[in-house]
N, C-alpha and C positions, 0 to 999 in steps of 0.2 A: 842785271837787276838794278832797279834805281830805288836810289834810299833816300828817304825825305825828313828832315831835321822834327825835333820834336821842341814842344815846347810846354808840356809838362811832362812829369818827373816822378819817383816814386820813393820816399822814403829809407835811406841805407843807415838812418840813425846819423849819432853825432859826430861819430871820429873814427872809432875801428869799424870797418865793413868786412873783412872775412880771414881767414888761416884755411889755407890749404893743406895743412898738415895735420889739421885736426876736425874739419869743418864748422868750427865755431863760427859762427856768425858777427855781426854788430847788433845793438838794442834796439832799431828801427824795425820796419814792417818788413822789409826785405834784405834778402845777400843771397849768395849764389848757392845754390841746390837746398834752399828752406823748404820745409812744410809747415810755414808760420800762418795759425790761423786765429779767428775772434778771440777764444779762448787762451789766448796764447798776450793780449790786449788788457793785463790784469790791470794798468790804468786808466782804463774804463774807451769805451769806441768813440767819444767825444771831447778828449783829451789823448788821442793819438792822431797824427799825420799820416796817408794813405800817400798820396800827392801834391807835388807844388808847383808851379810855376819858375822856369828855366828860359836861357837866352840861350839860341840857336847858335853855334859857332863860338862859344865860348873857347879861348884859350885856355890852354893848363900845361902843366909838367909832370909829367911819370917815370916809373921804375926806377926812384934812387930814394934815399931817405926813408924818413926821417931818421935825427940823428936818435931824438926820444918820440917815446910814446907819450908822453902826456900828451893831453888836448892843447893846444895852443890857444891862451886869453888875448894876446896883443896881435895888432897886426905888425909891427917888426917881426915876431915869432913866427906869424903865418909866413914873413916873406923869405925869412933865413929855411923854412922848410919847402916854400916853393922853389929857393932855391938849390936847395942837394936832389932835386930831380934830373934826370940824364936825360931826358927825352921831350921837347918844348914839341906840343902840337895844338892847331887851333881849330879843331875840328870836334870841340865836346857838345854832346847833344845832336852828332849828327847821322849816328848808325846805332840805333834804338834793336837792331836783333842783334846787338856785339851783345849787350847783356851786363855790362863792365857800367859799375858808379858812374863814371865821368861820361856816360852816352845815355842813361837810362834813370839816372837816380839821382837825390839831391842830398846833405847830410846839413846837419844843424848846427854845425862848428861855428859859424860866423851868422849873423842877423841877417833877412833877406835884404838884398841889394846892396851888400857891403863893398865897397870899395878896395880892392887891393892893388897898389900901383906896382907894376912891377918891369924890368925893361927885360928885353929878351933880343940882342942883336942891333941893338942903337933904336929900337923900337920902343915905346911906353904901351904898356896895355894894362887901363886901368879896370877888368873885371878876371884876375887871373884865375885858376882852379886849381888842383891841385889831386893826382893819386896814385898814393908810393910804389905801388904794384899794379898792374894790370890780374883783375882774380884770373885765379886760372891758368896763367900765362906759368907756364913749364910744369906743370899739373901739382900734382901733391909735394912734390920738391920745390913749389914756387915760395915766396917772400908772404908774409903776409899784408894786405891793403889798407893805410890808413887812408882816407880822402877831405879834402876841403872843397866840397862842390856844392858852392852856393847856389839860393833859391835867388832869381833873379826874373824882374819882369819889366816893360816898357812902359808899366802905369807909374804916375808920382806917388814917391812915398809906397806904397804898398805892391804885394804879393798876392795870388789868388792861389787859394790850398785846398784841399778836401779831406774830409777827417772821415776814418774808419766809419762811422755812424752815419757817409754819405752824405752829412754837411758840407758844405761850402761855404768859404770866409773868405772876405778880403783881411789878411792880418800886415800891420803897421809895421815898417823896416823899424820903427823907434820901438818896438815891445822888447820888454826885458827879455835878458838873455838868455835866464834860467828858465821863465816862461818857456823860452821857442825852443829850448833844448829838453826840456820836458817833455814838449810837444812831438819831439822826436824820437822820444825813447815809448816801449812796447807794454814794458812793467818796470819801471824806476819807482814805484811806488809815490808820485807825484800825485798830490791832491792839486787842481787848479782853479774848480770851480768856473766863474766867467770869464775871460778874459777877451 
């Protein structure tokens, strides 16, 4: 079978995307075995994220970490949490039927096209990713999944998204934070109006 890199993405929310020991979810549009539908978008289908634009072959780090659960504001923080991952692979975004955040999904922890410089073997790779568990991975005894996987695209300055309401927007890597994480959640109760 040949597998072809993708370069849009689909909504896993902001930071937690799944518990296998409980099937809770994250706040986004999707995580693994949902039945998340319109109804389920109590902050309205034009102030939620469906999809976003992703860089094929994005690096990242998996199965270790984080030490906490909070979301991480700084990028030192991102990078001390990219770093307690045990598994450096540079392959996200390129096996779209794995089903797993870091192949299929984007979350809203960091601004799109943020920069995270990180070295990995005397190497720099400044677009890293980040997801503490592979879902799924040793089934309902597995870890739960936080992820840092940035919405990343090759136009300047901006991101191309799609919003539950079947809009399309170009949105600004400079939009507020709270904005894009808004954007990310299903029912946060978020009023956003235009943006």
């Amino acid at each position: 079978m040949t597998l072809y890199p993708t370069s849009y993405t689909f909504n896993y929310g902001t930071w937690f995307v799944f518990d296998p020991t409980t099937g809770r979810g994250g706040d986004g549009m999707f995580f693994p075995n949902s039945r998340i539908s319109f109804k389920d978008a109590t902050d309205g289908s034009s102030n939620t994220l469906v999809a976003a634009e992703v860089k094929a072959w994005t690096p990242y780090m998996r199965n270790g970490g984080p030490a906490t659960t909070a979301i991480p504001s700084t990028i030192s923080e991102v990078q001390t949490i990219i770093a307690s991952g045990a598994q450096f692979k540079n392959t996200g975004h390129t096996e779209w039927p794995d089903g797993r955040v870091h192949h299929s999904g984007f979350t809203v922890t960091l601004l799109p096209n943020t920069i995270v410089n990180f070295t990995q073997s005397g190497t720099l790779y400044p677009e890293m990713d980040y997801n503490s568990w592979q879902e799924g991975k040793n089934g309902s005894a597995g870890s739960p999944s936080y992820a840092i996987v940035t919405s990343r695209s090759y136009h300047t300055g901006m991101v191309n998204v799609s919003l539950l309401d079947g809009s399309v927007r170009s949105i600004s890597e400079n939009i507020d934070l709270s904005i894009w994480r808004a954007l990310g959640t299903r029912a946060g109760g978020e009023v956003l109006g235009e943006f």
